[in-house]
Backbone as numpy.savetxt, mean C-alpha at the origin, in Angstrom:
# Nx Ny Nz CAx CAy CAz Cx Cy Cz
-14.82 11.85 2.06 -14.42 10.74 1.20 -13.69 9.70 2.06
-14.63 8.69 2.07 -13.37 7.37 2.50 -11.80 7.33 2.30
-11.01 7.13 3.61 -9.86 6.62 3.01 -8.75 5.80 1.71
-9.76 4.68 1.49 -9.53 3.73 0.42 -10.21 4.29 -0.77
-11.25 5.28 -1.08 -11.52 5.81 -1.92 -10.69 6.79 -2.25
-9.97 7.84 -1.24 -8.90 8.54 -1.93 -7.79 8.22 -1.85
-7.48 6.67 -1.54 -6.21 5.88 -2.02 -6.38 5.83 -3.39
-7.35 4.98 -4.11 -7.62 4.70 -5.50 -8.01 5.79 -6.10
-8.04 6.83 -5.84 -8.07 8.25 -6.48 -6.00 8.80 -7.02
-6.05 8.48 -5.88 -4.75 8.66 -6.00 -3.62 7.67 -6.88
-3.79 6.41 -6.47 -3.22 5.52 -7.19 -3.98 5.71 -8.72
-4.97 5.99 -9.02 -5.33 5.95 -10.38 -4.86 7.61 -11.23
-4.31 8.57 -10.48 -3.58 9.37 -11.11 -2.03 8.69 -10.84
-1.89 8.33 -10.51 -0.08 7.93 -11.07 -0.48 6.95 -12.04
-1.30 6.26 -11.68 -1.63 5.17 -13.48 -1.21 6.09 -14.56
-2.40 7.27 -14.77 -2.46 8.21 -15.24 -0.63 9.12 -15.61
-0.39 8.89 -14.39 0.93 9.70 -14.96 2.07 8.62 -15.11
1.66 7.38 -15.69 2.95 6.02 -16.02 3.83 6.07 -14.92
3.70 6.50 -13.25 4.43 6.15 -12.36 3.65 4.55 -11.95
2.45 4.12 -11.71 1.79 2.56 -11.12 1.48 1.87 -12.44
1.73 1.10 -12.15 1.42 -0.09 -12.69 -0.01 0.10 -13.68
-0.37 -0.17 -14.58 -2.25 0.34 -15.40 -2.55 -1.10 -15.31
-1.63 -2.45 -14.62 -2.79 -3.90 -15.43 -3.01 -4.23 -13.46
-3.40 -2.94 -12.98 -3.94 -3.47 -11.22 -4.93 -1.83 -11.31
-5.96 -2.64 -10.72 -6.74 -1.99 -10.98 -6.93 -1.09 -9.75
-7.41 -0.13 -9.64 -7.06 1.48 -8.81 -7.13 1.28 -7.26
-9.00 0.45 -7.61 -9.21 -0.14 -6.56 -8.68 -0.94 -5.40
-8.32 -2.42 -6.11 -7.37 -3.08 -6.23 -6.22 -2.78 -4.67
-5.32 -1.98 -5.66 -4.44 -1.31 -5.20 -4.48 -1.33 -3.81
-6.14 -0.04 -3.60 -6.25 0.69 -2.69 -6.46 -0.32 -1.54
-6.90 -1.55 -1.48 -7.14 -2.64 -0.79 -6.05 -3.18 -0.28
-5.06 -3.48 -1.20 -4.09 -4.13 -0.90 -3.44 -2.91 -0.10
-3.19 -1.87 -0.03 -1.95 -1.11 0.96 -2.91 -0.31 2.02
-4.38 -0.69 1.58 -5.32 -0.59 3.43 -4.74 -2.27 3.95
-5.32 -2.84 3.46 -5.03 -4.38 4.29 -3.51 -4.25 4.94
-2.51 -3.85 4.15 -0.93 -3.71 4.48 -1.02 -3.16 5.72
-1.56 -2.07 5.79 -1.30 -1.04 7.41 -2.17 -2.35 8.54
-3.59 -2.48 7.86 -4.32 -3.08 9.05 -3.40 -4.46 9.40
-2.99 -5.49 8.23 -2.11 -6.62 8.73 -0.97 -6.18 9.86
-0.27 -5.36 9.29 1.01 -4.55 10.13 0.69 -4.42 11.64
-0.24 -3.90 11.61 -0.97 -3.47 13.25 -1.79 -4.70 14.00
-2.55 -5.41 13.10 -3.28 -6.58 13.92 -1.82 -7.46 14.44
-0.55 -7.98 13.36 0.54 -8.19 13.76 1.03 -7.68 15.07
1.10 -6.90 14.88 1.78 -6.17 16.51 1.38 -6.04 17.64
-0.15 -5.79 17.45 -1.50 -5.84 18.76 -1.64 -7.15 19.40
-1.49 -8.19 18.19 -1.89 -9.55 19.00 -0.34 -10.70 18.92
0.44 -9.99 18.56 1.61 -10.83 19.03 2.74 -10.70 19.91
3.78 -10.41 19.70 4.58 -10.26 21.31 5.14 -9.13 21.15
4.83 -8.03 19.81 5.37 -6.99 19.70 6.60 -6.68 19.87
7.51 -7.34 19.29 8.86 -7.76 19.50 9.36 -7.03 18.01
8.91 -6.06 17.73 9.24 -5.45 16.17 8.80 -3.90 16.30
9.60 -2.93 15.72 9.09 -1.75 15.46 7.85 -1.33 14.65
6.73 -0.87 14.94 6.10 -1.01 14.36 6.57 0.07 13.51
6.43 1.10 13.55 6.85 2.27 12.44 8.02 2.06 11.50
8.77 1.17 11.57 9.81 0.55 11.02 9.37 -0.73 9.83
8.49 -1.50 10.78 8.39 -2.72 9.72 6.88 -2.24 8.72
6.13 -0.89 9.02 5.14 -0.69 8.56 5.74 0.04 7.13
6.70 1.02 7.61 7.25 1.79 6.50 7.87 0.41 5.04
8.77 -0.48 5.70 9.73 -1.21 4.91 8.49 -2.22 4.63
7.65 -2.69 4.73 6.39 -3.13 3.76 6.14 -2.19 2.80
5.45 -1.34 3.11 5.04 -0.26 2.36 5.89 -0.01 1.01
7.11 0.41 1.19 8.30 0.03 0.09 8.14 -0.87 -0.66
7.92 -1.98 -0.15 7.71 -3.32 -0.72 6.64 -3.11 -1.59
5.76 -2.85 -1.18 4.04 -2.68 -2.15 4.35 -1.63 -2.97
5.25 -0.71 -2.73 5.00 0.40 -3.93 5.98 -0.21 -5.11
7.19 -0.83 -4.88 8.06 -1.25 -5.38 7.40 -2.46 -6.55
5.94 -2.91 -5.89 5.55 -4.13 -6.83 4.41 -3.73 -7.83
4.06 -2.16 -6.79 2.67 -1.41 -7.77 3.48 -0.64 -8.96
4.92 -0.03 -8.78 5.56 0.88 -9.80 5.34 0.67 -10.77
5.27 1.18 -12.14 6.02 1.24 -13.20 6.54 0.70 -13.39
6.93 0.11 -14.80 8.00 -0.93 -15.12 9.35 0.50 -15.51
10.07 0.67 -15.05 11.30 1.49 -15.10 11.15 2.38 -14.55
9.99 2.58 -13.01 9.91 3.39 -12.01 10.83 3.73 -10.79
């Protein structure tokens, strides 16, 4: 199974269990926090790498789950 296919597998059971968000769709999702890692890394590969990557990859990541949650997640 593709990666991004068992992202949106996954994100569509927390739909399922009222932890994500139900008005973004599974898919969706799964796009937006593949693109997150690949932006994170094309960032760092082609610029002066002047940033942690494991640091600023994690504290995005936060960010995206924080906007996919649940409303009182």
């Amino acid at each position: 199974m593709a990666f991004r296919s068992l992202l949106a597998r996954e994100v569509g059971a927390g739909q399922e269990a009222g932890l994500v968000r139900g008005d973004v769709a599974a898919e969706d999702a799964a796009v937006l926090l593949t693109s997150l890692v690949q932006g994170v890394a094309i960032r760092w590969a082609l610029g002066a790498r002047d940033f942690d990557l494991h640091h600023e990859g994690l504290r995005l990541f936060e960010v995206q789950c924080r906007l996919l949650a649940a409303e009182g997640e």
